[in-house]
C-alpha positions as MATLAB code, in Angstrom:
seq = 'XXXXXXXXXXXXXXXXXXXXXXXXXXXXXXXXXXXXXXXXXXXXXXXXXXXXXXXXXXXXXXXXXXXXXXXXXXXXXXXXXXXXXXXXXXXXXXXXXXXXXXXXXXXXXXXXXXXXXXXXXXXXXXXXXXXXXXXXXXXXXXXXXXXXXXXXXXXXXXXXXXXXXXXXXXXXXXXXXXX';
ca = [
      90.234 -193.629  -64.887;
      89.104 -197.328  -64.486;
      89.228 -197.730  -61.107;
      88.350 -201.598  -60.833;
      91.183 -204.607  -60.485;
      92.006 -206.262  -63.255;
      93.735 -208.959  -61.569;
      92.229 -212.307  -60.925;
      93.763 -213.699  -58.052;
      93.618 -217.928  -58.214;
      95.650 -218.704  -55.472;
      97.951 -217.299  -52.610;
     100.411 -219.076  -50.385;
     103.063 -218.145  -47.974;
     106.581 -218.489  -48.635;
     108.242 -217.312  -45.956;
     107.435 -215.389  -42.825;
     109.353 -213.753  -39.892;
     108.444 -211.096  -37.012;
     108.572 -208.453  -39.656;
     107.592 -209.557  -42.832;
     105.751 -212.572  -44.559;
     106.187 -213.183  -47.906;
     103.350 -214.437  -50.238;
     103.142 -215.911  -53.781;
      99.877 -216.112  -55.715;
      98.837 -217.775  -59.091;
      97.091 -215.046  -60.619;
      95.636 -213.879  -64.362;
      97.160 -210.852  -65.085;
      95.700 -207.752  -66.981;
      95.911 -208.792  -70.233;
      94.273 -212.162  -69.435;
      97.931 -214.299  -69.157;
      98.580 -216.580  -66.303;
     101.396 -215.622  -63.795;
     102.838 -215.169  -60.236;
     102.944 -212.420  -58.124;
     105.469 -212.230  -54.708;
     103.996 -209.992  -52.171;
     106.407 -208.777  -48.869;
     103.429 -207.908  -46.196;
     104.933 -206.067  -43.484;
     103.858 -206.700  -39.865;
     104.596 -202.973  -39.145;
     103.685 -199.639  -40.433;
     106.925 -197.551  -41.006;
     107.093 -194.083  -38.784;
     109.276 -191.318  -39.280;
     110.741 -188.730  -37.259;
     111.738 -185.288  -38.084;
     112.817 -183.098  -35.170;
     113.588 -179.562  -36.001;
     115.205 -177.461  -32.740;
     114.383 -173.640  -31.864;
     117.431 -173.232  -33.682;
     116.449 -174.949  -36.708;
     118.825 -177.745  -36.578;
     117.613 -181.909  -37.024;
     119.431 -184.803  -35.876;
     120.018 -187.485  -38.736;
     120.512 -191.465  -37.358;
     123.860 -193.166  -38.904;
     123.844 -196.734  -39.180;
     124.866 -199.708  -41.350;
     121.928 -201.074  -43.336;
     122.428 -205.255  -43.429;
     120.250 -204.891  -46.654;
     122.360 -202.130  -48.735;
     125.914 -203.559  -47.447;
     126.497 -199.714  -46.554;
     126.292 -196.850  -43.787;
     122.992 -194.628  -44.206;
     121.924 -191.432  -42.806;
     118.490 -191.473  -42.230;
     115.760 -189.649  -39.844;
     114.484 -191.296  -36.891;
     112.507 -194.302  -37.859;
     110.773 -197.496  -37.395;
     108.012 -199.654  -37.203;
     104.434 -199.308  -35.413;
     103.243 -202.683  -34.607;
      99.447 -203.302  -34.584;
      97.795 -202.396  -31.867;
     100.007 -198.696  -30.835;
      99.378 -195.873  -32.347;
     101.487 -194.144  -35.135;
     102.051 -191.364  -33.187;
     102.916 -193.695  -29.444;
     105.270 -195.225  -32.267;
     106.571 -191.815  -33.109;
     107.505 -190.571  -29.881;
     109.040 -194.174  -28.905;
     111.443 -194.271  -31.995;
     112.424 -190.823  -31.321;
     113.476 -191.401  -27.763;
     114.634 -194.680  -28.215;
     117.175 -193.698  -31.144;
     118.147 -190.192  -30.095;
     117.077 -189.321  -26.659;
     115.143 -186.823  -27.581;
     111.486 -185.950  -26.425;
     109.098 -183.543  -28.325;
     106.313 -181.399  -26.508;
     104.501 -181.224  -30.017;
     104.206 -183.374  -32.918;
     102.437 -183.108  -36.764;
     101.481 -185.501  -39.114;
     103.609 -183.955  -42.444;
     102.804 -187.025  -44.416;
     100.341 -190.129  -43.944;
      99.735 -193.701  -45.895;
     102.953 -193.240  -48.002;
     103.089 -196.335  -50.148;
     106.957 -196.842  -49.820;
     107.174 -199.798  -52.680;
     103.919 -200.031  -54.275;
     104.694 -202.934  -56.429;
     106.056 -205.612  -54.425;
     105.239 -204.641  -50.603;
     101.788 -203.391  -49.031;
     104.460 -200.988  -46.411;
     102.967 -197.583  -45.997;
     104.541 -194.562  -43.884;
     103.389 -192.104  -41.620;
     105.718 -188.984  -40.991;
     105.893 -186.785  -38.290;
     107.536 -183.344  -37.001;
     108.600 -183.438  -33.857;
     109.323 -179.403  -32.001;
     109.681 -178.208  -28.518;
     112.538 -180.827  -27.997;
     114.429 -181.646  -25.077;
     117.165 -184.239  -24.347;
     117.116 -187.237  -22.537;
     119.251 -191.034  -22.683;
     118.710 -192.873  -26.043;
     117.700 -196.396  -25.722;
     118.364 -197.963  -29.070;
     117.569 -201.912  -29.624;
     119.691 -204.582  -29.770;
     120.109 -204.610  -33.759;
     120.708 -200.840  -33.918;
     124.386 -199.544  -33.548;
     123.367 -195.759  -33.959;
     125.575 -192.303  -34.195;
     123.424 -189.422  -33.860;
     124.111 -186.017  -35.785;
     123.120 -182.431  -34.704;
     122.927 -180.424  -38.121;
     121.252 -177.464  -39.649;
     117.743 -178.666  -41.095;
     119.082 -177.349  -44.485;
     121.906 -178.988  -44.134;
     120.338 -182.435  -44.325;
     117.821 -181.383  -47.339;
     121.155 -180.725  -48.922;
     122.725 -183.982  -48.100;
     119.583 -185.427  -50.017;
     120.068 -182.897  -53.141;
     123.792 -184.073  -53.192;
     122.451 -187.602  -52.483;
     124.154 -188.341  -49.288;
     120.680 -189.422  -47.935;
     118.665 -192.305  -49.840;
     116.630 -194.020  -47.761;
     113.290 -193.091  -48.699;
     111.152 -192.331  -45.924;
     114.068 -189.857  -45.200;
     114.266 -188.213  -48.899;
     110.403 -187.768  -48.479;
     110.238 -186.151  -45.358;
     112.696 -183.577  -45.591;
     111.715 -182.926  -49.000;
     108.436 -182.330  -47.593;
     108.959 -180.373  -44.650;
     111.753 -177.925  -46.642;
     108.057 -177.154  -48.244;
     106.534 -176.437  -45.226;
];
């Protein structure tokens, strides 16, 4: 295994940026010595997600319409953890803030997930969240959320069939069906 870049990086500018993402283009050599481009989406944020699994073995899945996929998704609790808090501080505020729900005890189940490897630097952290209790959901402005108490197996289905796509989502309850 060769281990060392072949890329030659000439150049890089920025083509866009936002509070989320910035968007980069460099002039570059590629591997097999040609010159080229290559568009880089840098997120400001590392993604978190949430699984919470009840003493009865059930999981709440997030509904909402995705701008990006012109559709409604059913996803785990997720989000982003800016610089500066910690993935799990970012854990336990995406939890509450889209379901209400606070965990006495939470587990990494996956960590540095590279979520699209060849044109974004995002990586994942994934959590289980246990010893639940309820309390008021606070989502943000740009979320309009329903919240859905199912069996855990029931959602791992819901991937198999797939009802679920969003990735972070597919992972983790792939994942934690392992566990």
């Amino acid at each position: 295994m060769n281990a060392e870049n072949p890329w030659v990086t000439h150049s890089t500018r920025t083509v866009y940026e936002n509070p989320w993402i910035r968007v980069t283009e460099s002039q570059v050599t590629n591997p097999s010595g040609n010159p080229g481009i290559y568009g880089v989406v840098h997120f400001r944020n590392r993604a978190i997600g949430v699984v919470p699994i009840d003493a009865e073995g059930h999981t709440w899945l997030v509904g909402q319409y995705r701008y990006t996929l012109g559709s409604y998704e059913w996803e785990i609790p997720e989000g982003g953890c800016p610089d500066g808090e910690s993935p799990l501080e970012a854990a336990k505020r995406e939890l509450r803030e889209e379901t209400g729900l606070i965990a006495g005890q939470y587990r990494v189940l996956l960590d540095n997930l590279a979520l699209s490897n060849s044109v974004s630097d995002e990586r994942a952290t994934i959590y289980v969240a246990t010893d639940l209790t309820q309390a008021e959901a606070d989502p943000e402005e740009t979320e309009a959320l329903q919240l859905r108490r199912l069996p855990l197996e029931e959602a791992i289905a819901m991937v198999r069939r797939g009802e679920i796509t969003d990735s972070i989502s597919v992972i983790a309850l792939l994942a934690v069906e392992r566990v």
